[in-house]
PDB file as gemmi writes it, atoms N, CA and C in Angstrom:
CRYST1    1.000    1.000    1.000  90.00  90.00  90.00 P 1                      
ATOM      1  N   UNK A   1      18.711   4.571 -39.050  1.00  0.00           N  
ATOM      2  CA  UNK A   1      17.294   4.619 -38.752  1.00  0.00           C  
ATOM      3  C   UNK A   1      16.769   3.179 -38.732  1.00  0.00           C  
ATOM      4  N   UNK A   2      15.627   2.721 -37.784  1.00  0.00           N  
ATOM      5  CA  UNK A   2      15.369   1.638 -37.501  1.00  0.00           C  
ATOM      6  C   UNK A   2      14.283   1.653 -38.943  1.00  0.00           C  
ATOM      7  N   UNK A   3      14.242   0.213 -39.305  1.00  0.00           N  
ATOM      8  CA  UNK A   3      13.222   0.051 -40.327  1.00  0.00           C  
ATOM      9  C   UNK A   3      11.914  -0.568 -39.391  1.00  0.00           C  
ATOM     10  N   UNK A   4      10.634   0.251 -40.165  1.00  0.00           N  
ATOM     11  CA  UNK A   4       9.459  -0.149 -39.473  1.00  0.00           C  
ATOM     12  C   UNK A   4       8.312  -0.906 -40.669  1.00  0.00           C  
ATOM     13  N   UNK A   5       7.462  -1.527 -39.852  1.00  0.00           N  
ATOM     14  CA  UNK A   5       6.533  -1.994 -41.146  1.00  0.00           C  
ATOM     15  C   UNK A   5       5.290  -2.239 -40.246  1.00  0.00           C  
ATOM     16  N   UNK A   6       4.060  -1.443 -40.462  1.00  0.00           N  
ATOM     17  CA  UNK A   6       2.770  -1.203 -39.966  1.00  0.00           C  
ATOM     18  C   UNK A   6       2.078  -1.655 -39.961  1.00  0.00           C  
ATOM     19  N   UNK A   7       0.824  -2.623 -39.995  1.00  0.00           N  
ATOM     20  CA  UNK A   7       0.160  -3.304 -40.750  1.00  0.00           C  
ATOM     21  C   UNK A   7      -1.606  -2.033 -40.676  1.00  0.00           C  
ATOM     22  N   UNK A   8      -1.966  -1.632 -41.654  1.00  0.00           N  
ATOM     23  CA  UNK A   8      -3.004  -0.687 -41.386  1.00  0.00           C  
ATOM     24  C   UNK A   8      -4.300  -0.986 -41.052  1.00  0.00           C  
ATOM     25  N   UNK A   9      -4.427  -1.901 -41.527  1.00  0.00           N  
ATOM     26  CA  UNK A   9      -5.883  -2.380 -41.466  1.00  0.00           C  
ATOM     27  C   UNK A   9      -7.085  -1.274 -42.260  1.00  0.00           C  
ATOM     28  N   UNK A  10      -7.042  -0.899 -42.796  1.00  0.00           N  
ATOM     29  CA  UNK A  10      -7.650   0.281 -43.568  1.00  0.00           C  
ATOM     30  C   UNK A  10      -8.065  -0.010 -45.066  1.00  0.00           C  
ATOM     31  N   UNK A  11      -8.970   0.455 -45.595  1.00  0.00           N  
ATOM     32  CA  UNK A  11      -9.464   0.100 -47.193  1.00  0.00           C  
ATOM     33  C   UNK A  11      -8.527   0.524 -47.702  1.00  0.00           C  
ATOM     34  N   UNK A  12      -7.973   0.116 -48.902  1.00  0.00           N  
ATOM     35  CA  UNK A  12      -7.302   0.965 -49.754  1.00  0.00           C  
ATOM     36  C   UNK A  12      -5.427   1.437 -49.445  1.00  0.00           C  
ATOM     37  N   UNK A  13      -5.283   0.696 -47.929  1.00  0.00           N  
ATOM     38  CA  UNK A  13      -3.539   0.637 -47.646  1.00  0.00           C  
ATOM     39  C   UNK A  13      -3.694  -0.272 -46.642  1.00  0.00           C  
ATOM     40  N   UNK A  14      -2.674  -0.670 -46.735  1.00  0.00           N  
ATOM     41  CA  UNK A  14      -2.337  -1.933 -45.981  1.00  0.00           C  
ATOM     42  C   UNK A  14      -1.185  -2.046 -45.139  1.00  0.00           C  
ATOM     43  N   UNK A  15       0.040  -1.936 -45.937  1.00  0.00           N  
ATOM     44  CA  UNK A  15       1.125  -2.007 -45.069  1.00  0.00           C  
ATOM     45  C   UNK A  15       1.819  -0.718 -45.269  1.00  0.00           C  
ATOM     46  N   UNK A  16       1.830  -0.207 -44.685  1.00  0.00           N  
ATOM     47  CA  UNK A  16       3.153   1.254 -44.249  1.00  0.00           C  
ATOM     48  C   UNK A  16       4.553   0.477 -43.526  1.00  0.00           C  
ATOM     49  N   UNK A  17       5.738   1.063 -44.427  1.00  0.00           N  
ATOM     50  CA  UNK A  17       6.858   0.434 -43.989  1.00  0.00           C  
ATOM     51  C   UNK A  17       7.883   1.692 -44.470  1.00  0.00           C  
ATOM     52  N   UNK A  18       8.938   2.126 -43.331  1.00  0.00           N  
ATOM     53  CA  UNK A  18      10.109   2.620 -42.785  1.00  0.00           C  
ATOM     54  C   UNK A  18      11.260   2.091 -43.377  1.00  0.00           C  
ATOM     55  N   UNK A  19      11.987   2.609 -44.449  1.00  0.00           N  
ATOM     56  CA  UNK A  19      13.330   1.623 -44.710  1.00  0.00           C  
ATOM     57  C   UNK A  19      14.591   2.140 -43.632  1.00  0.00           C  
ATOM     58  N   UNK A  20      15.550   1.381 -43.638  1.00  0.00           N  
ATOM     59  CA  UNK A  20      17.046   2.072 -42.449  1.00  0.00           C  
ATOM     60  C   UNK A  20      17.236   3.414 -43.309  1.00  0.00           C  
ATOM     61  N   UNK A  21      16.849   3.863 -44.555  1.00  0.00           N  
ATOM     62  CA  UNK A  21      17.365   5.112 -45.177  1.00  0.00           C  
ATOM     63  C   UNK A  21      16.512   6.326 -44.729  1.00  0.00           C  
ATOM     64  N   UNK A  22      14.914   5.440 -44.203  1.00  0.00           N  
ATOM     65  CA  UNK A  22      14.165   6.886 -43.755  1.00  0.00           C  
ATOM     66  C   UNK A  22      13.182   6.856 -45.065  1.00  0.00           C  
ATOM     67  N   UNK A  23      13.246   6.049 -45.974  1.00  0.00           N  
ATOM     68  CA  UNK A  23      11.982   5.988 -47.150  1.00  0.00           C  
ATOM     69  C   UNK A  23      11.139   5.673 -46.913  1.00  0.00           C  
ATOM     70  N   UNK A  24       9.894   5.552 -46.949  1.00  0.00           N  
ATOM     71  CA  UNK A  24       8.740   5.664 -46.751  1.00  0.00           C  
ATOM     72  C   UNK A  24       7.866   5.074 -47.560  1.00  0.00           C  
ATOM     73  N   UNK A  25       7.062   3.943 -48.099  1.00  0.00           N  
ATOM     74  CA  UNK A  25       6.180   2.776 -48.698  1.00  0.00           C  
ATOM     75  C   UNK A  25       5.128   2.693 -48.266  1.00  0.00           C  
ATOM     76  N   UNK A  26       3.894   3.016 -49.033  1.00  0.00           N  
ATOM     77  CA  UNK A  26       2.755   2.208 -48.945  1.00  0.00           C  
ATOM     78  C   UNK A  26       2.062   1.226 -49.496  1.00  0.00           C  
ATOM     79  N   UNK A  27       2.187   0.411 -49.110  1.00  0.00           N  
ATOM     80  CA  UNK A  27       2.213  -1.012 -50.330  1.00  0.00           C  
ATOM     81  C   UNK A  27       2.587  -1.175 -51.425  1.00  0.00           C  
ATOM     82  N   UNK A  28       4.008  -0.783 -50.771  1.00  0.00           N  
ATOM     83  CA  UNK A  28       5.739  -0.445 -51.829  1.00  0.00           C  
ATOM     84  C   UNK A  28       5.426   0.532 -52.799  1.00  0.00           C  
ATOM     85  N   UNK A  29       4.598   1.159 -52.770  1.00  0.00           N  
ATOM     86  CA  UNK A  29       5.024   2.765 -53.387  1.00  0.00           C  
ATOM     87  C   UNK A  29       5.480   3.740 -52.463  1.00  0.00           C  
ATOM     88  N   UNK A  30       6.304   4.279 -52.861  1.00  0.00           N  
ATOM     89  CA  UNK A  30       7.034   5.212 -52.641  1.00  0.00           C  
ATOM     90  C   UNK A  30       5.998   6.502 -52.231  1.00  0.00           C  
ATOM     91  N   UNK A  31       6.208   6.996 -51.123  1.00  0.00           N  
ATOM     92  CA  UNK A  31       5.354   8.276 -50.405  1.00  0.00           C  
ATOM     93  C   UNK A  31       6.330   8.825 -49.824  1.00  0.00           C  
ATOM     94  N   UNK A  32       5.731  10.050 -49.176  1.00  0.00           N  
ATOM     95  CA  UNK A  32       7.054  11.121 -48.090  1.00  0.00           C  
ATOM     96  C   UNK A  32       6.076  10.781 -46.837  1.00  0.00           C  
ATOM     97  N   UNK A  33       7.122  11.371 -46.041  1.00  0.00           N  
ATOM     98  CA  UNK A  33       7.056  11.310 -44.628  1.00  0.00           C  
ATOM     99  C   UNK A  33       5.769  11.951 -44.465  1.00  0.00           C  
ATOM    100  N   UNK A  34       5.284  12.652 -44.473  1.00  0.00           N  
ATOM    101  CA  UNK A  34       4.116  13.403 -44.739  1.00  0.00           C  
ATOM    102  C   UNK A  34       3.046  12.690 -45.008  1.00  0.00           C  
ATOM    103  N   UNK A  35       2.792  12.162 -46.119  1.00  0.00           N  
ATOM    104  CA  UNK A  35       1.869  11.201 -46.473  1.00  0.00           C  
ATOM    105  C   UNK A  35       2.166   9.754 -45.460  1.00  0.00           C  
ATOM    106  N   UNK A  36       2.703   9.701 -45.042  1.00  0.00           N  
ATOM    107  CA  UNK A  36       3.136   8.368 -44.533  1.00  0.00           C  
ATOM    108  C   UNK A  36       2.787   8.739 -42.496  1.00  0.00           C  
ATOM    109  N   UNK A  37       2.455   9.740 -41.960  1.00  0.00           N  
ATOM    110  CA  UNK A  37       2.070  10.351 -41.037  1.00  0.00           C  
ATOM    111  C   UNK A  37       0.878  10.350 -41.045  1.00  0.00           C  
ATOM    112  N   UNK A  38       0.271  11.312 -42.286  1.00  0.00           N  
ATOM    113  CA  UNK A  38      -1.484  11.147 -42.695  1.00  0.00           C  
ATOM    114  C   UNK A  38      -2.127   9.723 -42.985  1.00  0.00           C  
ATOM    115  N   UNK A  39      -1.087   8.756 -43.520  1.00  0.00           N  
ATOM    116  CA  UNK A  39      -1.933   7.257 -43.379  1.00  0.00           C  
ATOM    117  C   UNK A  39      -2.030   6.826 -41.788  1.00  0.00           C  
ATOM    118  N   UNK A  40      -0.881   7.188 -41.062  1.00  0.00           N  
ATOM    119  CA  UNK A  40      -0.865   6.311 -39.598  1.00  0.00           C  
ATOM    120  C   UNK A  40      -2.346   7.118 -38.924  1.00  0.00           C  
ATOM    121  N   UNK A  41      -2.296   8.642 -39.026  1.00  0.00           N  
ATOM    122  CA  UNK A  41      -3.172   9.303 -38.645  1.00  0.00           C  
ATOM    123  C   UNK A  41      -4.718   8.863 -38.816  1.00  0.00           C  
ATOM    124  N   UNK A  42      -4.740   8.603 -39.956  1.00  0.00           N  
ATOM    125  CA  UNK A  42      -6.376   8.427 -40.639  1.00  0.00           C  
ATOM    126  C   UNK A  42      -6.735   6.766 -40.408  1.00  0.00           C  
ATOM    127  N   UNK A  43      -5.598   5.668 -39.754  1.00  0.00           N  
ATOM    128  CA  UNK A  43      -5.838   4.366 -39.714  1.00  0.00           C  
ATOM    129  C   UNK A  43      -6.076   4.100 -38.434  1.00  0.00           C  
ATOM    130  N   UNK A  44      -5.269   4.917 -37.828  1.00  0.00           N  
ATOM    131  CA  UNK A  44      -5.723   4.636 -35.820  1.00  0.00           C  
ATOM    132  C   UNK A  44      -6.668   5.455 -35.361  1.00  0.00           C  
ATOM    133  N   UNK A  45      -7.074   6.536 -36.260  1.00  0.00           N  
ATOM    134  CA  UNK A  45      -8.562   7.268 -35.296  1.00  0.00           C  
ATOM    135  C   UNK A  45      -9.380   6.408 -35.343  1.00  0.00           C  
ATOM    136  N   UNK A  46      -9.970   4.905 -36.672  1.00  0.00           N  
ATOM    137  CA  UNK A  46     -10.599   3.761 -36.683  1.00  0.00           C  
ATOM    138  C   UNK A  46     -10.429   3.436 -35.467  1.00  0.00           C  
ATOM    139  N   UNK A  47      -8.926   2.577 -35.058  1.00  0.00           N  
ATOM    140  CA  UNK A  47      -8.864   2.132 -34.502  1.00  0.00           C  
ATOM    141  C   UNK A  47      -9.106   2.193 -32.606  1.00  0.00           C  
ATOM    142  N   UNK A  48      -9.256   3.469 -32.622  1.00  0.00           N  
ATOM    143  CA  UNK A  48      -9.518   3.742 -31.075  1.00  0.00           C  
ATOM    144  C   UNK A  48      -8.731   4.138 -30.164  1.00  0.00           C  
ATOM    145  N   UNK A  49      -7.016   3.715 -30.322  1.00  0.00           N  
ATOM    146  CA  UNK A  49      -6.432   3.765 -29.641  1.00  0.00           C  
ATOM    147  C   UNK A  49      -5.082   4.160 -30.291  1.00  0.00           C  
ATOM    148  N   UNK A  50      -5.079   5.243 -31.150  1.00  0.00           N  
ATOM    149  CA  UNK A  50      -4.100   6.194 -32.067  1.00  0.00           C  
ATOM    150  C   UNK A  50      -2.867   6.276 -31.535  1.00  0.00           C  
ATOM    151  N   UNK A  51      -3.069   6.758 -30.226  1.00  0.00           N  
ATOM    152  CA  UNK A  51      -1.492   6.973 -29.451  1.00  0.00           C  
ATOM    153  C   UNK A  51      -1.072   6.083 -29.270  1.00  0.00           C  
ATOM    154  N   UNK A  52      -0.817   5.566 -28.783  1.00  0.00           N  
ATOM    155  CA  UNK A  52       0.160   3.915 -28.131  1.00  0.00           C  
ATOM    156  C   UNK A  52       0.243   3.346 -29.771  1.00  0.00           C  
ATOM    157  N   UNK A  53      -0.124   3.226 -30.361  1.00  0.00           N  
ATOM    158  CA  UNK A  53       0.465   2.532 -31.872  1.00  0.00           C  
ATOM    159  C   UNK A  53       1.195   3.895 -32.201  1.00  0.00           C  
ATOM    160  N   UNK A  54       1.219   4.753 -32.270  1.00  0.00           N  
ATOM    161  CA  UNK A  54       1.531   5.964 -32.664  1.00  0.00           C  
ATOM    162  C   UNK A  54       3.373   5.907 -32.021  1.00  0.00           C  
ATOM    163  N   UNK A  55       3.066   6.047 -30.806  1.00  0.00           N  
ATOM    164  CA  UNK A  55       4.123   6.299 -30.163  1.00  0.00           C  
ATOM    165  C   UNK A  55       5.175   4.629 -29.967  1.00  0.00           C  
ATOM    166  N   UNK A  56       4.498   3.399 -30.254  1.00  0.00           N  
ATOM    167  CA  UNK A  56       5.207   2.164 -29.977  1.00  0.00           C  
ATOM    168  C   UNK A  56       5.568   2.319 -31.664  1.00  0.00           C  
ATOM    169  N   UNK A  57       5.631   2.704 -32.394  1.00  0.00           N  
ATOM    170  CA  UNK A  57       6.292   2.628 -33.772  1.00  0.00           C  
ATOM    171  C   UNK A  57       7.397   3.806 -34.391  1.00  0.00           C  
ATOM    172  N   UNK A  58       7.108   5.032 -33.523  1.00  0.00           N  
ATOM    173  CA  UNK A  58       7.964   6.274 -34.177  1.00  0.00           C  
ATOM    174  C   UNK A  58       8.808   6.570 -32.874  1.00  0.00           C  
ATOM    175  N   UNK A  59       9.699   7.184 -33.636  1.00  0.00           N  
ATOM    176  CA  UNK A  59      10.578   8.045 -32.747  1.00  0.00           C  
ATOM    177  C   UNK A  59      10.130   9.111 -32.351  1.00  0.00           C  
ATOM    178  N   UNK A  60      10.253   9.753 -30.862  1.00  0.00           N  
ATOM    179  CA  UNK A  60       9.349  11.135 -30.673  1.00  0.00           C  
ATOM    180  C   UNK A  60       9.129  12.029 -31.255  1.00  0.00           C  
ATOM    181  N   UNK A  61      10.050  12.055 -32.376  1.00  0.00           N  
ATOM    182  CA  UNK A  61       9.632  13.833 -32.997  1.00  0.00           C  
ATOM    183  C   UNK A  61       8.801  13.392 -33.753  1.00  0.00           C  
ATOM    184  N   UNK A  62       8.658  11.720 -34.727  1.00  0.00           N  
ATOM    185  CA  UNK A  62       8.055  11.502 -35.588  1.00  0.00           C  
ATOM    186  C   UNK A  62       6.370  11.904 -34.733  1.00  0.00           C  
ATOM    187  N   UNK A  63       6.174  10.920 -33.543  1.00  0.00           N  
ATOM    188  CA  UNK A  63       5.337  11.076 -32.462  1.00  0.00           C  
ATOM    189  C   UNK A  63       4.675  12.245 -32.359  1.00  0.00           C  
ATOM    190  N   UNK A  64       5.262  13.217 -32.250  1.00  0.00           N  
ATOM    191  CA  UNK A  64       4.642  14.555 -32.035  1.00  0.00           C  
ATOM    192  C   UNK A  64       4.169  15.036 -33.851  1.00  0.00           C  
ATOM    193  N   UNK A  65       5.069  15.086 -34.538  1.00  0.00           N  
ATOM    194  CA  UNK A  65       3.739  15.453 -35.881  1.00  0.00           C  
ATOM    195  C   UNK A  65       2.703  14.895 -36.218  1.00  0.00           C  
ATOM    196  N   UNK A  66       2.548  13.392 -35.734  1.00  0.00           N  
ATOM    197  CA  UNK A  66       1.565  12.894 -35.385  1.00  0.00           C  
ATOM    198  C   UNK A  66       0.739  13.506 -34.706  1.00  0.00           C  
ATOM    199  N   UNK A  67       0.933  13.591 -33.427  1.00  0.00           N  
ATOM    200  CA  UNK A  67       0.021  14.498 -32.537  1.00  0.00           C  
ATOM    201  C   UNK A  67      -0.632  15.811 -33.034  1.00  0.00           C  
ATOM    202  N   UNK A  68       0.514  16.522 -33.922  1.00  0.00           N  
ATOM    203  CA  UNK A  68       0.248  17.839 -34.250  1.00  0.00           C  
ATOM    204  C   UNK A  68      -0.856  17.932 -35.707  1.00  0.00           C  
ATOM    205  N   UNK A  69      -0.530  16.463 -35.900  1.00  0.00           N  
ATOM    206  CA  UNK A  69      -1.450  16.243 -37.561  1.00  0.00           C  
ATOM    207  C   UNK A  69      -3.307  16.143 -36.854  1.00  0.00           C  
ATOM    208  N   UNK A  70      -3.313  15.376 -36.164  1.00  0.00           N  
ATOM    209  CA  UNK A  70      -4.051  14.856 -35.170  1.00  0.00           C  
ATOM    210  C   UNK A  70      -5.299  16.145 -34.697  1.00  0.00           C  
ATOM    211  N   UNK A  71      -4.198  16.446 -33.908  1.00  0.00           N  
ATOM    212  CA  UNK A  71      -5.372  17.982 -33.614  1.00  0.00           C  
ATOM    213  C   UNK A  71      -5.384  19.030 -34.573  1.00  0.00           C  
ATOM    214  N   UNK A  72      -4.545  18.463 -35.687  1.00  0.00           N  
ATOM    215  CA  UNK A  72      -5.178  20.007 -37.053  1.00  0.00           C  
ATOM    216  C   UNK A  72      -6.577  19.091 -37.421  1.00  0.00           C  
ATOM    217  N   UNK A  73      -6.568  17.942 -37.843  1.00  0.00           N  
ATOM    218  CA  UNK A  73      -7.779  17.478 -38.520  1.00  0.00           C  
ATOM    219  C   UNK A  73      -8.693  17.244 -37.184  1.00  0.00           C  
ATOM    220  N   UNK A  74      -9.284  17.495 -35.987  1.00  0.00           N  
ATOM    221  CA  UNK A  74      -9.860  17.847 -35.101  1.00  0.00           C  
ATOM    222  C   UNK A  74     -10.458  19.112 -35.102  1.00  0.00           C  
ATOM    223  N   UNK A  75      -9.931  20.440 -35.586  1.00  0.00           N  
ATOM    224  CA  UNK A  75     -10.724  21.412 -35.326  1.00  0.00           C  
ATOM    225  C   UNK A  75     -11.535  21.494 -36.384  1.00  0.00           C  
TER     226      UNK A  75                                                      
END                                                                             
């Protein structure tokens, strides 16, 4: 697995980072994939332009629970 590292721009998290094992850090604490989906989620609706950071950082399936996280907190 490719290692990733996010920068959030968000109160309260900062960097989200991907280890090659698939672990998951938010300003080196330890989170799940899950929580680590709901930060990318809740930092790019700020930002305006959710998808394209969304999709230039994950692998597609990651991509799509994104998407799918996305339009649950929409309705």
């Amino acid at each position: 697995m490719e290692r990733i590292k996010v920068c959030l721009h968000k109160k309260n998290a900062h960097m989200l980072e991907r280890t090659i094992k698939g672990e998951w850090f938010l300003d080196f604490k330890p989170i799940t994939q899950e929580q680590a989906i709901g930060e990318l989620v809740e930092a790019v609706q700020d930002s305006g332009y959710w998808c394209q950071v969304t999709k230039d950082v994950l692998p597609t399936e990651d991509f799509e629970m994104v998407q799918e996280a996305y339009e649950y907190q929409e309705d």
